[in-house]
N, C-alpha and C positions, 0 to 999 in steps of 0.2 A: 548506507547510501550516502554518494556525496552530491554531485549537480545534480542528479537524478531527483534530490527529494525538492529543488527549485521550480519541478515542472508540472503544466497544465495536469498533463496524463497520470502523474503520480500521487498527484495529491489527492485522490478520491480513497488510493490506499492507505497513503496516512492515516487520513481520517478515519478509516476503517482500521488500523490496527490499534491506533488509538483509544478507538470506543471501547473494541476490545479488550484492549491490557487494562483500560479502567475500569472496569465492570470483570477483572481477573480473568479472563474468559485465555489470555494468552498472555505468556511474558515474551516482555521485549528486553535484548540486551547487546549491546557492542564489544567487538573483537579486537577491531585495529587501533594500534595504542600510537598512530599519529596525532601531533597536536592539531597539524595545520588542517585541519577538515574542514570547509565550507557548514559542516552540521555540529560543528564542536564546541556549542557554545557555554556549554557548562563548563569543560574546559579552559575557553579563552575566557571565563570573568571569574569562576569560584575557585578551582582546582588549585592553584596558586595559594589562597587563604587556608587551604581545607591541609593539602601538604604540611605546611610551615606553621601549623596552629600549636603546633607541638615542642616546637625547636627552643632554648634558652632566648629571652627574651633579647639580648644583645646582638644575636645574629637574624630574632624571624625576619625583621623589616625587612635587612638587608637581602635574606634569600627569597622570600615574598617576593620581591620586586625584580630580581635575578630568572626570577620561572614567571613572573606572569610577562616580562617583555617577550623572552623566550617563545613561550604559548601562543603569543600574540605575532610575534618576528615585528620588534618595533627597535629595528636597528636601524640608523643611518650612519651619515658622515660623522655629525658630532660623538652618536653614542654606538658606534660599528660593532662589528660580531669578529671578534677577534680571539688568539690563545688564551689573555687575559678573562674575558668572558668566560671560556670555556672552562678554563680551570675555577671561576666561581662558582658555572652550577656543577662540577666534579664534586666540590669540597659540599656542596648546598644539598647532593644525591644521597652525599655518606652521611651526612650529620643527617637528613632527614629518614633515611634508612636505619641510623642508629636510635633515632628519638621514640619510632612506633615500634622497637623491640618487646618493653615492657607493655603494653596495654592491655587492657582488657579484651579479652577473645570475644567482642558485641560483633554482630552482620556488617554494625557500620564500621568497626574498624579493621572488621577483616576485609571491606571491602577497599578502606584506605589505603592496609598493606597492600592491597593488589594494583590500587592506584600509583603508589609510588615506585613498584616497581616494574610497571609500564612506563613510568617516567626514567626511570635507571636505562630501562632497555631502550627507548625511544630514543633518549641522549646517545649512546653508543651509539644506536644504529646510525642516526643522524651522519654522527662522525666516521664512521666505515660504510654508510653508504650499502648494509647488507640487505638484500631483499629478503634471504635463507633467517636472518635474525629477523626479522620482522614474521616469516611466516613464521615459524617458531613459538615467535610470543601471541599469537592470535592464538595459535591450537593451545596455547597456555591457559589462554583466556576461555578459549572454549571448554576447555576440561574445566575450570573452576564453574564456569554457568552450569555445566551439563552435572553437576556433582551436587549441585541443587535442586534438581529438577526432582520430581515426582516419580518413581518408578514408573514405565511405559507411557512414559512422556516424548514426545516425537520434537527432535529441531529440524527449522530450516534455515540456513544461512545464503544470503543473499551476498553477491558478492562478481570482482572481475573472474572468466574465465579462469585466466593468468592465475587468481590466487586460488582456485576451486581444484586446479586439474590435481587430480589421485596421482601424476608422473608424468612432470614437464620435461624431463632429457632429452624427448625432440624437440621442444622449443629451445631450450638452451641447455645443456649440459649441467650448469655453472648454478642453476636455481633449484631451490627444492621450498615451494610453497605450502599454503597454511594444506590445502588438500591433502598434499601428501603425506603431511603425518598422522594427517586423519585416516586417512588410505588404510597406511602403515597398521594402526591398533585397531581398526573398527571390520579390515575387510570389506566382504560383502555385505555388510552391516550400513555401510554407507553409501550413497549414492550421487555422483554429480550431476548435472541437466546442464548443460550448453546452450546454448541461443546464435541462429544463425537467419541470414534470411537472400532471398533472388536478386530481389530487386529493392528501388524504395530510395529514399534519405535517409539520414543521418546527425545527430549536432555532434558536429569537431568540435572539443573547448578546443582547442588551440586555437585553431580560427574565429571560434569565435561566430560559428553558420550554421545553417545548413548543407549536408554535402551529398551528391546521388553517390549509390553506390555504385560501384565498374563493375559493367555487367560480368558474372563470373564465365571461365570457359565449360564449354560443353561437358567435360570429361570432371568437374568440379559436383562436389559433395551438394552444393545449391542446384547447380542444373540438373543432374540425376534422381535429385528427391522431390524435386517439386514446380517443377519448371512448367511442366505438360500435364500439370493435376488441375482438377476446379477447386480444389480446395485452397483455404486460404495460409493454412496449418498443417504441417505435418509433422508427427510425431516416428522419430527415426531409434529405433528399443535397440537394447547393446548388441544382439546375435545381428541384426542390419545392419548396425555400424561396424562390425567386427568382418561382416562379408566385405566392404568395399574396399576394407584393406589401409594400404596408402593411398592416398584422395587430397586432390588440393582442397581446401574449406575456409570459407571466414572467421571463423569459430573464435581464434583469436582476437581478432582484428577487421575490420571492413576497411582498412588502411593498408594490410600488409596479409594478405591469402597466404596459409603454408600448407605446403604440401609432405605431409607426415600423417603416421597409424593414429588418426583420433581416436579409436576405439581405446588405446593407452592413457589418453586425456582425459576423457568424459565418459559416462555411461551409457550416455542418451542424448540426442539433439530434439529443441524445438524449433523446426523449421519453417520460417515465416512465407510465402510469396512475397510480400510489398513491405517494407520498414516504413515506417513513417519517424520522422527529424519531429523531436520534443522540443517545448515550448516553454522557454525557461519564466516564472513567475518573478517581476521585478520587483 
């Protein structure tokens, strides 16, 4: 979760999974190996010390202080994000990558190696700008949790659309997200849920608001499923979604309706009548 976990509406779940995971009752754990997260906070004050705890003492300070601006993006005019930058945390990836070779096979330093090379992949992706490498290193991340878990231990992964769909080719050709390679090894084994809805608000971060949503057309996957129901829910199972075919839908977006085989995207839709716009906790 990123604005999501800043709001009225969400925070009762926190609390609720919270209780949870501390009383073991459920584990909690993160996929996407971005620094810059609104919820990244162990990242932006410890990760930086925890990485570089290992390094010859002549260089930690220096790489310390190379990843925690980084984590943090505390660049400006004086101290910019330039080639030079970049080639120090290249050289700060390899020497920290080489220092956790030797360690002790402990939970916690395996769970460091898996940190640092989140950080490896993160750096790259940064600089190629791959959405396909970032999906990638999530299912990476996902097999390492799921390879802890308990035999007949059930996940669910919370997350955009976009990174969930089992086969985005009709959204873009060009991306292959964390879904899909989950898709790929798990089969029928794994299941997406989409979220779409009629009517209602919205919060844009870009804007910065609240936004209504434009009403969908008639012949749209929103108007067909729930327009003319009392209900406030509908629950659209994969043989429904599979009969409508090609359907324009939100599913992506409430900024941008596509018209493509969702049943190729998701599993299943939760179809709302009314969205209501979240209420960010200041």
């Amino acid at each position: 979760m990123d604005y999501g976990s800043f709001t009225t509406e969400i925070k009762p779940l926190i609390d609720f999974l919270f209780s949870k995971a501390k009383d073991s009752e459920i584990k909690l754990a993160g996929l996407d190996m971005r620094a810059g997260s609104r919820t990244a906070t162990f990242v932006q004050t410890e990760l930086a010390t925890k990485l570089t705890n290992n390094l010859p003492k002549d260089i930690q300070k220096q790489c310390e202080t190379e990843l925690f601006n980084n984590f943090n993006w505390l660049y400006n005019n004086i101290n910019p994000y330039n080639k030079n930058t970049e080639r120090k945390l290249k050289v700060c990836a390899n020497n920290i990558k080489e220092s956790l070779k030797n360690l002790a096979k402990t939970k916690g330093n395996q769970e460091l190696i898996l940190m640092a090379e989140n950080f490896q992949r993160n750096f790259n992706n940064n600089f190629n700008n791959n959405f396909n490498n970032r999906g990638e290193q999530m299912y990476n991340n996902f097999v390492w949790h799921k390879s802890r878990l308990e035999k007949g231990e059930k996940i669910i992964v919370w997350t955009a659309t976009v990174h969930a769909a089992k086969d985005a080719t009709e959204i873009s050709e060009k991306i292959k997200p964390f879904g899909a390679f989950v898709h790929e090894y798990y089969k029928d084994n794994s299941f997406v849920v989409g979220f779409s809805a009629f009517s209602g608000k919205y919060f844009n971060l870009m804007q910065g608001k609240a936004v209504t949503i434009e009403k969908p057309n008639k012949d749209s996957l929103e108007a067909k499923t729930i327009n003319n129901l009392s209900s406030d829910i509908v629950y659209i199972n994969p043989k429904k979604l599979k009969y409508f075919g090609k359907i324009t839908a939100y599913l992506a977006s409430y900024e941008n309706p596509k018209t493509i085989n969702w049943y190729k995207i998701v599993d299943g839709v939760l179809m709302n009548k009314q969205e209501t716009a979240t209420n960010r906790i200041e």
